[in-house]
C-alpha positions as CSV (number, residue, x, y, z in Angstrom):
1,X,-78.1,-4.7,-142.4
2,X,-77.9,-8.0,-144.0
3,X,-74.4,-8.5,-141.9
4,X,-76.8,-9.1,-139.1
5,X,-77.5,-12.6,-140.5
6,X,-74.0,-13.9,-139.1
7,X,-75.2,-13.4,-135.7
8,X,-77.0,-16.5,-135.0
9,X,-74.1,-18.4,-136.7
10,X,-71.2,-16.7,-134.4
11,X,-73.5,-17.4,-131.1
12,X,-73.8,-21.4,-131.9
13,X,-70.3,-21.6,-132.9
14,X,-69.1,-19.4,-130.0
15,X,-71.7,-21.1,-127.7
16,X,-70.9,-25.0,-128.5
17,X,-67.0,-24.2,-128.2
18,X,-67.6,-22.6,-124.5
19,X,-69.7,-25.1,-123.3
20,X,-69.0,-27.7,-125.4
21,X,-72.3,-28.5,-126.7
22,X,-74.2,-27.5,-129.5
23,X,-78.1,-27.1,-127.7
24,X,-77.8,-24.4,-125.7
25,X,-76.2,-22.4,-128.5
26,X,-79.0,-23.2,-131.1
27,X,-81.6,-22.7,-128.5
28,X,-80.2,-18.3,-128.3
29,X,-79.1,-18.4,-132.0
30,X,-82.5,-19.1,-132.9
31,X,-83.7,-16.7,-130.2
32,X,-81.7,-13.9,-130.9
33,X,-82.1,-13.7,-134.7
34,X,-85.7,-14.1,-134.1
35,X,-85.4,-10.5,-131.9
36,X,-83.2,-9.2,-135.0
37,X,-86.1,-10.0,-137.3
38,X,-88.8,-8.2,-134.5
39,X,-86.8,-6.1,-132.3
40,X,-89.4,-6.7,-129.3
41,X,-89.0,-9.1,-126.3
42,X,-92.4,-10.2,-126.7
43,X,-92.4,-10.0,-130.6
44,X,-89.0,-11.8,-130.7
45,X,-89.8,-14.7,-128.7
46,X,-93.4,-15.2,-130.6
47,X,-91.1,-15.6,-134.0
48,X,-89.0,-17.7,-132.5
49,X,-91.7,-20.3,-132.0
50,X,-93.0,-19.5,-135.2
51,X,-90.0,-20.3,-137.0
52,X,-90.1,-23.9,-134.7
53,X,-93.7,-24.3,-135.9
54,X,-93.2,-23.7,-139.5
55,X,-90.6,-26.3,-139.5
56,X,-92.7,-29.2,-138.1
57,X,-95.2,-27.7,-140.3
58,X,-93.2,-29.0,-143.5
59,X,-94.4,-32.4,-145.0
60,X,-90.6,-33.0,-145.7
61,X,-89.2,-32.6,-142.6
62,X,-91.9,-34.5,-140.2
63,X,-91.1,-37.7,-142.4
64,X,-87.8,-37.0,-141.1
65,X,-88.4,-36.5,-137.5
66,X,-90.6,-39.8,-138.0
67,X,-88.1,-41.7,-140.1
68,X,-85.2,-41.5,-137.0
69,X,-87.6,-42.1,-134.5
70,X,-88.6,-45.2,-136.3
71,X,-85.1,-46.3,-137.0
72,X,-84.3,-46.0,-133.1
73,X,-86.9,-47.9,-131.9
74,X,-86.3,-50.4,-134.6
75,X,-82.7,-50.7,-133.0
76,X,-84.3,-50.7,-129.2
77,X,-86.4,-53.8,-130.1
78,X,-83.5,-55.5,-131.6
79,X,-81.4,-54.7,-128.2
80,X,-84.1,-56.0,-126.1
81,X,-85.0,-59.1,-127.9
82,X,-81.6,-60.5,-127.5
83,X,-80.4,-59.9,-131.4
84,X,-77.6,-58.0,-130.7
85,X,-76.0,-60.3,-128.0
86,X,-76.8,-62.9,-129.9
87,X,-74.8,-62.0,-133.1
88,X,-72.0,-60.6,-130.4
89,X,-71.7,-63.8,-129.1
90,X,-72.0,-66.1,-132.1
91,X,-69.2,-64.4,-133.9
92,X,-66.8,-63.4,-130.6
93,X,-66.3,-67.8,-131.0
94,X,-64.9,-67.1,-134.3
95,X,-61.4,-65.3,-133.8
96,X,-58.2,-66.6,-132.9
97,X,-55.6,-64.0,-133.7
98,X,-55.0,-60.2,-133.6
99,X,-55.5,-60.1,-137.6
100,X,-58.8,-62.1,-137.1
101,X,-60.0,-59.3,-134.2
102,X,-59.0,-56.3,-136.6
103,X,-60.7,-58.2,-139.7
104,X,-63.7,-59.1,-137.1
105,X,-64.5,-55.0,-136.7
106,X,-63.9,-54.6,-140.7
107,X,-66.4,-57.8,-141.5
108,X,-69.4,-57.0,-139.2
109,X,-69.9,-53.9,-141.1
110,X,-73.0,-55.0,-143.0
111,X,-74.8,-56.2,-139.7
112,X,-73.9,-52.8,-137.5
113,X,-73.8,-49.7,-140.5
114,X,-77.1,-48.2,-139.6
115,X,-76.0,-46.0,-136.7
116,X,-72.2,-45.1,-135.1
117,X,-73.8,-45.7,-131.7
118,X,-75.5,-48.8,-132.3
119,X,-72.5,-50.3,-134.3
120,X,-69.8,-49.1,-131.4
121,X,-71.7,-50.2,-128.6
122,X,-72.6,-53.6,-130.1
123,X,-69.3,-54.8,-130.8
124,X,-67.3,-52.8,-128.6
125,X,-67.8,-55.3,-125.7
126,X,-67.2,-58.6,-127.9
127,X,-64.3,-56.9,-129.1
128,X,-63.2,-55.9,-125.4
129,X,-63.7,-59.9,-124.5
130,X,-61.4,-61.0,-126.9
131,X,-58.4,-58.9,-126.1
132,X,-58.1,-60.2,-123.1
133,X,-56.2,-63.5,-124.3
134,X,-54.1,-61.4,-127.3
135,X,-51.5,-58.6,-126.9
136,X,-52.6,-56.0,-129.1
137,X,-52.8,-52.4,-128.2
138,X,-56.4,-50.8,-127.0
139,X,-55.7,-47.7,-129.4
140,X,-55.1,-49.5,-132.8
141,X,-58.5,-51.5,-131.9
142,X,-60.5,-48.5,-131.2
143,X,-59.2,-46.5,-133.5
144,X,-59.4,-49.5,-136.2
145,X,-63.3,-49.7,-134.7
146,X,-63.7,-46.1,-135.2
147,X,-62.3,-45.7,-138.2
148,X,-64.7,-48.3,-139.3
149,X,-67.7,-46.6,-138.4
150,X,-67.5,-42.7,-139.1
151,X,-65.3,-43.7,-142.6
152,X,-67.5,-45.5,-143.6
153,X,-71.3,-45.3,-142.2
154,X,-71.5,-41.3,-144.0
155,X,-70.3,-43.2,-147.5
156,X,-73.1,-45.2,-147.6
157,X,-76.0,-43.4,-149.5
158,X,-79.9,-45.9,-147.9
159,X,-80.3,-47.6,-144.7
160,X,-78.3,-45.1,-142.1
161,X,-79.7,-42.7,-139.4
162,X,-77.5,-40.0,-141.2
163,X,-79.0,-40.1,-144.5
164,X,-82.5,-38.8,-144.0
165,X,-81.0,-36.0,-141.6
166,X,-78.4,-35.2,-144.9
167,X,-80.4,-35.3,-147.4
168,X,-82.7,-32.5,-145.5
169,X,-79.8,-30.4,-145.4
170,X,-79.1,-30.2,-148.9
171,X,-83.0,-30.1,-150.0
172,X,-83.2,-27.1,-148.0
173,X,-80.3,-25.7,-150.1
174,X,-82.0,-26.5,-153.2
175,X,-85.0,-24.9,-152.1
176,X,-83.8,-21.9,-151.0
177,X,-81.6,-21.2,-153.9
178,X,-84.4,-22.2,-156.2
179,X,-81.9,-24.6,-157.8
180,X,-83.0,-26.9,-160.2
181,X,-81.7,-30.1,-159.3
182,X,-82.4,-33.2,-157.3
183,X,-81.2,-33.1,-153.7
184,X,-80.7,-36.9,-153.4
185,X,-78.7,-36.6,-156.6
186,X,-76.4,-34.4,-155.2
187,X,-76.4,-36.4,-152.2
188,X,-75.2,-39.4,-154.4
189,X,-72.5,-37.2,-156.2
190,X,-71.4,-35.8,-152.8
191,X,-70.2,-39.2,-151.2
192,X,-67.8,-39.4,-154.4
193,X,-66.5,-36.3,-152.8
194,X,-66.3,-36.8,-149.1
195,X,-62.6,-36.8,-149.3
196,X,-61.7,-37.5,-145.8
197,X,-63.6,-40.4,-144.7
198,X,-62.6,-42.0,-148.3
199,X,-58.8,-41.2,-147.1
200,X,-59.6,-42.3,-143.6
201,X,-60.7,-45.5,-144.9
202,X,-57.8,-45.6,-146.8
203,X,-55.7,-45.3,-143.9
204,X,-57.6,-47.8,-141.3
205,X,-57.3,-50.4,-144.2
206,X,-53.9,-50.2,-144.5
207,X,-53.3,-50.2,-140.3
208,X,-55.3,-53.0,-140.4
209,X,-54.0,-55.1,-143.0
210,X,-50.6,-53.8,-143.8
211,X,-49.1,-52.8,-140.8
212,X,-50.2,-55.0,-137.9
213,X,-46.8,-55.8,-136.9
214,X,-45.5,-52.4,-136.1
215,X,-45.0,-52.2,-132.6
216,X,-47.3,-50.0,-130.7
217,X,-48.0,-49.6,-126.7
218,X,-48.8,-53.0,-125.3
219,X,-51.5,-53.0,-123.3
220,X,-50.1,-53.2,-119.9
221,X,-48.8,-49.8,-121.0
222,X,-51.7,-48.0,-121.5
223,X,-53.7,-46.4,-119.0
224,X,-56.8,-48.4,-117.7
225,X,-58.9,-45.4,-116.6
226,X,-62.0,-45.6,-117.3
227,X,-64.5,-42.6,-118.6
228,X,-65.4,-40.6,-115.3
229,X,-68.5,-39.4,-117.6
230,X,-70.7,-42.8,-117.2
231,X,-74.2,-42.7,-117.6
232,X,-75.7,-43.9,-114.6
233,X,-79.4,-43.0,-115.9
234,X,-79.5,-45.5,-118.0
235,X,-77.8,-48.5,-115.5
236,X,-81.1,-50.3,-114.8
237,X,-82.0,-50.8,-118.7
238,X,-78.0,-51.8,-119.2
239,X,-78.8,-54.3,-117.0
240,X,-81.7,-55.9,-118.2
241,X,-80.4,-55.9,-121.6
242,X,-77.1,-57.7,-120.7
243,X,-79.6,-60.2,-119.0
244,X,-81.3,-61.2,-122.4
245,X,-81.1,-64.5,-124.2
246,X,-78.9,-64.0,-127.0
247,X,-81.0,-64.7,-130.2
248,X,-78.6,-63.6,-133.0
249,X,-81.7,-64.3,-136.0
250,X,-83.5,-61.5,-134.2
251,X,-81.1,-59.2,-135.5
252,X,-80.1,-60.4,-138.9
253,X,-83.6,-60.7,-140.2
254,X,-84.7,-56.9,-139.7
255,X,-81.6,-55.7,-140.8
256,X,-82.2,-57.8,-143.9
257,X,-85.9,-56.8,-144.3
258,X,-84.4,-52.6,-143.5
259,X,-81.8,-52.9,-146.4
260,X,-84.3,-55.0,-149.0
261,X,-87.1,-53.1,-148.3
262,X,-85.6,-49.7,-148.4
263,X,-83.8,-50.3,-151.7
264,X,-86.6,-51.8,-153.5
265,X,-88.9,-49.2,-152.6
266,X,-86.2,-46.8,-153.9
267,X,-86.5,-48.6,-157.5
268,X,-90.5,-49.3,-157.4
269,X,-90.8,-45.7,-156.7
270,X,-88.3,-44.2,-159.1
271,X,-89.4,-46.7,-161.9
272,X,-93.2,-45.1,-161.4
273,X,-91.8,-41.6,-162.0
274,X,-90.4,-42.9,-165.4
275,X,-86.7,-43.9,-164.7
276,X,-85.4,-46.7,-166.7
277,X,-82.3,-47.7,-165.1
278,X,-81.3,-48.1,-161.4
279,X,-79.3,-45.5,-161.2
280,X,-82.2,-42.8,-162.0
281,X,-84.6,-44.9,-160.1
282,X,-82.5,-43.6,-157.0
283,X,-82.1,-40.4,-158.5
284,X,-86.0,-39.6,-159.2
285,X,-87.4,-41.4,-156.1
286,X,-88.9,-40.0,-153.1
287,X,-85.9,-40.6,-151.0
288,X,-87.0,-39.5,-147.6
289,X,-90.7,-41.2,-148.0
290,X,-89.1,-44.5,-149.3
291,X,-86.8,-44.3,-146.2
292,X,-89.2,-43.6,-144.0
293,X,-91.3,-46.3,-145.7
294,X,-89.2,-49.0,-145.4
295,X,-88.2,-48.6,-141.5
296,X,-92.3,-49.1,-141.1
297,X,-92.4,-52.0,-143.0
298,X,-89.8,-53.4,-141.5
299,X,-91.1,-52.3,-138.2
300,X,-94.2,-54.5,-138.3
301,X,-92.8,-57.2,-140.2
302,X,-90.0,-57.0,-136.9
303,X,-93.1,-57.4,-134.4
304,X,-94.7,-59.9,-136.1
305,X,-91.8,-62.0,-136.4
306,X,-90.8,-61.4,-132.7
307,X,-94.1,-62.3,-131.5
308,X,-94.2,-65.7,-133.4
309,X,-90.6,-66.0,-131.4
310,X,-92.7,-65.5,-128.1
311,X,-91.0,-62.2,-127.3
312,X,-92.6,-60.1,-125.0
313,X,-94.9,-57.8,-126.4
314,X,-94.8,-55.8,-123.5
315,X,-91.1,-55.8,-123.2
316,X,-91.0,-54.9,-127.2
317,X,-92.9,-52.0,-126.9
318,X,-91.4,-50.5,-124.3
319,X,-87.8,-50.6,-125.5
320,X,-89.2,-49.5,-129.4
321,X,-90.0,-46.2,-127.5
322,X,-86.5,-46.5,-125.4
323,X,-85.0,-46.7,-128.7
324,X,-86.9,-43.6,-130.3
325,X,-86.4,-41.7,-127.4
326,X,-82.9,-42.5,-127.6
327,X,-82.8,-40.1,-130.8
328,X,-84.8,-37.3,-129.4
329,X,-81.2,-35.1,-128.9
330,X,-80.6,-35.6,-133.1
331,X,-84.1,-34.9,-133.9
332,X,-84.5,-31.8,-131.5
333,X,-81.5,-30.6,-133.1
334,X,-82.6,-31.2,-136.2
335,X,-85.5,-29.0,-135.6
336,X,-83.3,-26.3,-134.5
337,X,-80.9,-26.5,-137.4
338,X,-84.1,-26.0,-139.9
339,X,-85.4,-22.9,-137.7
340,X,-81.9,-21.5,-137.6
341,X,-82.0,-21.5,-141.4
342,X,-85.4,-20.0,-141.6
343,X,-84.0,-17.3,-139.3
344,X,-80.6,-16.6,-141.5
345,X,-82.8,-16.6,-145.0
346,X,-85.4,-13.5,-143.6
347,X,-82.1,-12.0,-141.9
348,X,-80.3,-11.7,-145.4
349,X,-77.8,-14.6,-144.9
350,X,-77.6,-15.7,-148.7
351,X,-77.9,-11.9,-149.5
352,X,-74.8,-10.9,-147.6
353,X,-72.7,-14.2,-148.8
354,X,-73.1,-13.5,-152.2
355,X,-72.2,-9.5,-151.5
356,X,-69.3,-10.0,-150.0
357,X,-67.1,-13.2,-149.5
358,X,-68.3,-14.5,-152.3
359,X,-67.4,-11.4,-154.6
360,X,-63.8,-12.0,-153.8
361,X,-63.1,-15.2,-153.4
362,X,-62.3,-17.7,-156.3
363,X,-64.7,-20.4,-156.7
364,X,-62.7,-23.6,-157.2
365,X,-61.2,-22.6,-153.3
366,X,-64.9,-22.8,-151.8
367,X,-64.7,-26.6,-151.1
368,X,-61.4,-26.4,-149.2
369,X,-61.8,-23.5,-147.1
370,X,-65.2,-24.9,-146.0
371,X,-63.6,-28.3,-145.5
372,X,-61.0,-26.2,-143.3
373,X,-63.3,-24.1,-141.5
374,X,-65.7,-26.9,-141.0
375,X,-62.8,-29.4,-139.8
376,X,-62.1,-26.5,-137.2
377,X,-65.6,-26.0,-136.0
378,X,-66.3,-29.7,-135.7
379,X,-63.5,-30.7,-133.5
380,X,-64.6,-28.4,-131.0
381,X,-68.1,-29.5,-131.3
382,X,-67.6,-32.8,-131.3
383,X,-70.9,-33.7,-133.7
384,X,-71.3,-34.1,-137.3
385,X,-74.7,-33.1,-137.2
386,X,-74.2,-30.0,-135.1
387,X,-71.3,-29.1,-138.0
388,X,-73.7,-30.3,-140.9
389,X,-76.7,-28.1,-139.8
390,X,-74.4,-24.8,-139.3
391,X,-71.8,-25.0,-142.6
392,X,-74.1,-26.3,-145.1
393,X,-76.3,-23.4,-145.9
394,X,-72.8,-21.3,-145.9
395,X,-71.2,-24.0,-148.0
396,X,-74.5,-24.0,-150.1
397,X,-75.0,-20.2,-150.3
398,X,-71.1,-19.9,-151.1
399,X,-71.2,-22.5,-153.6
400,X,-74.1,-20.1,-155.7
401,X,-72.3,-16.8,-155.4
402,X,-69.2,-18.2,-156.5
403,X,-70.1,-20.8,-159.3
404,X,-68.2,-24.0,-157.0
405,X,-69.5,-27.7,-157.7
406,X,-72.1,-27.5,-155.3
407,X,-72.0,-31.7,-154.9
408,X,-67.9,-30.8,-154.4
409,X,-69.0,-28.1,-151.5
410,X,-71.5,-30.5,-150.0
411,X,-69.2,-33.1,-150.1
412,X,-66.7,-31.2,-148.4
413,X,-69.6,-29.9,-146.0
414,X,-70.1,-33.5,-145.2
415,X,-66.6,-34.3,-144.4
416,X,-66.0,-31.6,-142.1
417,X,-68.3,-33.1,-139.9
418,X,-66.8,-36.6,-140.1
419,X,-63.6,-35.2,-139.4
420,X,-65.0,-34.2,-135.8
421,X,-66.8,-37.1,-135.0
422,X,-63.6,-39.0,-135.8
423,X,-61.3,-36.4,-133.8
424,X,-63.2,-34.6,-131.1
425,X,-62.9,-36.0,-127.3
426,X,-66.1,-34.5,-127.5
427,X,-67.7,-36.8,-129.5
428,X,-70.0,-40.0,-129.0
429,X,-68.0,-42.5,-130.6
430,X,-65.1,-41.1,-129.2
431,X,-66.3,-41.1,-125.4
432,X,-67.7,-44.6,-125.8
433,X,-64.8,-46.3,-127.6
434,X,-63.1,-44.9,-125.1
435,X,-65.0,-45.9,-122.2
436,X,-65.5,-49.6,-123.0
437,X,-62.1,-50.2,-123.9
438,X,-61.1,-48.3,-120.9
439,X,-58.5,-45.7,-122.1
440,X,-58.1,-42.7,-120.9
441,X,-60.4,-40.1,-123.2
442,X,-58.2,-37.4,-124.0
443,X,-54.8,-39.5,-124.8
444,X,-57.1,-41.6,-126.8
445,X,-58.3,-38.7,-128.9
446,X,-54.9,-37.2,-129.3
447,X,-53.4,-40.3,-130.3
448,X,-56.8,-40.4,-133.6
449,X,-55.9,-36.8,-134.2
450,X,-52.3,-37.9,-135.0
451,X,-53.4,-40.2,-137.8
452,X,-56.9,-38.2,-138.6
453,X,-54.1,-34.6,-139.6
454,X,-52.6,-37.0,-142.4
455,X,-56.7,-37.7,-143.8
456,X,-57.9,-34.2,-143.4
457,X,-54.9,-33.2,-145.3
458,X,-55.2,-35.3,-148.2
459,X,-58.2,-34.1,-147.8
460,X,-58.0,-30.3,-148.4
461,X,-55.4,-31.0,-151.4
462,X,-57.9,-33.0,-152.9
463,X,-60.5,-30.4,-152.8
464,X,-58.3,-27.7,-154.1
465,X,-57.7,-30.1,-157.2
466,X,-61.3,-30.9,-157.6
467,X,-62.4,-27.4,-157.0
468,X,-59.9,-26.5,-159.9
469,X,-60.9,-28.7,-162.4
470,X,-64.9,-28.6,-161.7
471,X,-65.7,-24.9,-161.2
């Protein structure tokens, strides 16, 4: 009966590709393998919210829950305090040429890394003011901004909403496959093997720097249509925000304090477990603690400094929980993804992988079908998370019964999702690149998918190599 365990998986997937989000699916997935495990309405649903509880139960995964609600409302009091359209602002003076714009999306990386979201709305509309004087196509900047973000915020391994929510992912596989090795370890060796955002970066480098003067659609050509899909819940904050005094310091300091903080506390704490170089320190700390550690620190150190600045206290808290709030969808999901996993494990999941596909199939072609697959899933989807939380306990359980690298399959895991959020018309970055620039959504995201094929491509060669030479 262990075949029963794919049930929850086919209903999310199935689900999310219907209604094209990934919630509602997650919500019966967990449901209905809950009434597989206790084949009773009554029985059923009380499993199901056993399975909720015994995630927020774990130590592990409520410093997760708390570390991205942190990290939001770190970003909320930032918005509100006028850093953000103050560093927009300061460095919008700066460019004169369509080189300088292109280079000006690729240089405020360190500022904007932390979150897709924050970094596309924060310089989406400074980028937006400065093509109006230069004739340069609205794709090639959004996709150049795009590229910038999903290539390149999943790379980087401290400091991003992503890594506490990826790192849970893969301790969970460790856990439940008893394997002896360090999840943030593997998370390290995995970014080595994300092979499509490396490609993708690749690629948006190159368009950038090397082949500006190819002639694309000017932008009289393009459409001007704007997103029908606004968000008119949120107008009234939007407003008041685009009302602040831009204060640019207000945003450069925390982000300073976020990224010191977070990766001394990685050494401090790996140094105390006995690591002698930096390296190890990474490897052996308490990676979700120190993360949740830092964004903390850096929130109090944030408030003190913006109350010396006679920000409004009031105003300051109210937008810190804004901010949180903001990441309630991720972190509910989150929740979901663990319980879903909980579900699979007592329906045989790992049992029936390593019984069947993984009897058959060779183990240096794990990575690349679950790239594939993945890559599939995603664009339908639309969220990196969503496809994270479904493929990596497949990826993880195939990766066992097969002997595959299991940093090549979680690597490839990871990539699967970038290459949705990159693709999709379904997906945040996506929809609001789209929207600011005002393009039309689904030409937009046809015209990424052209270039994105070429990545994902690489991509699966690459992992067929890899998978080759490492299993």
């Amino acid at each position: 009966m262990d075949w029963l365990s794919l049930i929850p998986f086919l209903i999310v997937i199935g689900l999310s590709v219907w209604l094209k989000k990934i919630l509602p699916g997650l919500v019966l997935g967990v449901l209905v393998g809950a009434l597989l495990v206790e084949f009773s309405v009554l029985g059923g649903t009380r499993k199901s919210v056993d399975y909720i509880v015994t995630t927020l139960s774990d130590e592990n995964n409520i410093k997760i829950i708390a570390f991205l609600y942190l990290f939001g409302g770190l970003i909320g009091m930032m918005n509100i305090s006028g850093g953000i359209k103050g560093f927009s602002e300061w460095i919008g003076n700066k460019i004169k040429s369509q080189r300088g714009l292109l280079s000006l999306i690729w240089l405020t990386l360190p500022f904007t890394f932390m979150m897709p979201m924050f970094r596309t709305m924060m310089i989406g509309p400074v980028v937006k003011s400065l093509m109006k004087d230069m004739r340069i196509s609205k794709r090639k900047v959004g996709f150049t901004l795009d590229v910038s973000t999903s290539s390149v915020i999943v790379l980087l391994p401290v400091a991003t909403a992503f890594v506490g929510f990826m790192i849970s992912l893969v301790e969970s596989g460790v856990q439940k496959h008893n394997l002896d090795m360090d999840p943030y370890q593997i998370f390290l060796l995995s970014i080595l093997f994300n092979f499509f955002a490396i490609s993708m970066l690749v690629i948006g480098l190159i368009r950038t720097f090397w082949s500006s003067s190819k002639k694309e659609r000017s932008p009289k050509q393009e459409g001007k249509k704007k997103n029908q899909d606004e968000d008119y819940h949120r107008a009234g904050i939007e407003k008041e925000l685009s009302m602040v005094k831009a204060q640019p310091w207000n945003l450069i300091v925390p982000l300073i304090l976020l990224l010191g903080l977070t990766l001394f506390l990685l050494w401090q704490d790996g140094v105390s477990k006995g690591a002698d170089t930096i390296f190890q320190a990474f490897s052996e700390a308490d990676a979700t603690f120190v993360m949740l550690l830092g964004v903390f620190s850096t929130l109090i150190l944030t408030f003190v400094f913006y109350m010396f600045r006679r920000q409004s206290m009031e105003e300051t808290i109210y937008h810190f929980y804004d901010g949180g709030n903001q990441l309630m969808q991720a972190i509910i999901l989150l929740i979901l993804v663990w319980a879903l996993s909980l579900v699979t494990e007592d329906l045989g999941f790992s049992t029936f992988i390593s019984a069947t596909i993984g009897s058959f199939l060779p183990g240096f072609t794990i990575p690349s079908i679950v790239f594939v697959l993945g890559a599939m899933v995603s664009y339908f989807l639309g969220s990196s998370w969503g496809t994270w939380g479904i493929f990596m306990p497949i990826g993880m359980a195939l990766a066992v019964s097969t002997g595959a690298s299991i940093p090549l399959t979680v690597g490839a895991v990871f990539a699967s999702g970038s290459f949705g959020s990159m693709t999709s018309p379904l997906g945040d970055t996506t929809i609001t690149t789209a929207s600011i620039l005002e393009m039309p959504l689904v030409a937009y995201a046809r015209y990424k998918l052209k270039v994105c094929a070429i990545g994902a491509g690489i991509a699966a060669v690459l992992y067929l190599a890899a998978g080759f030479f490492l299993t």
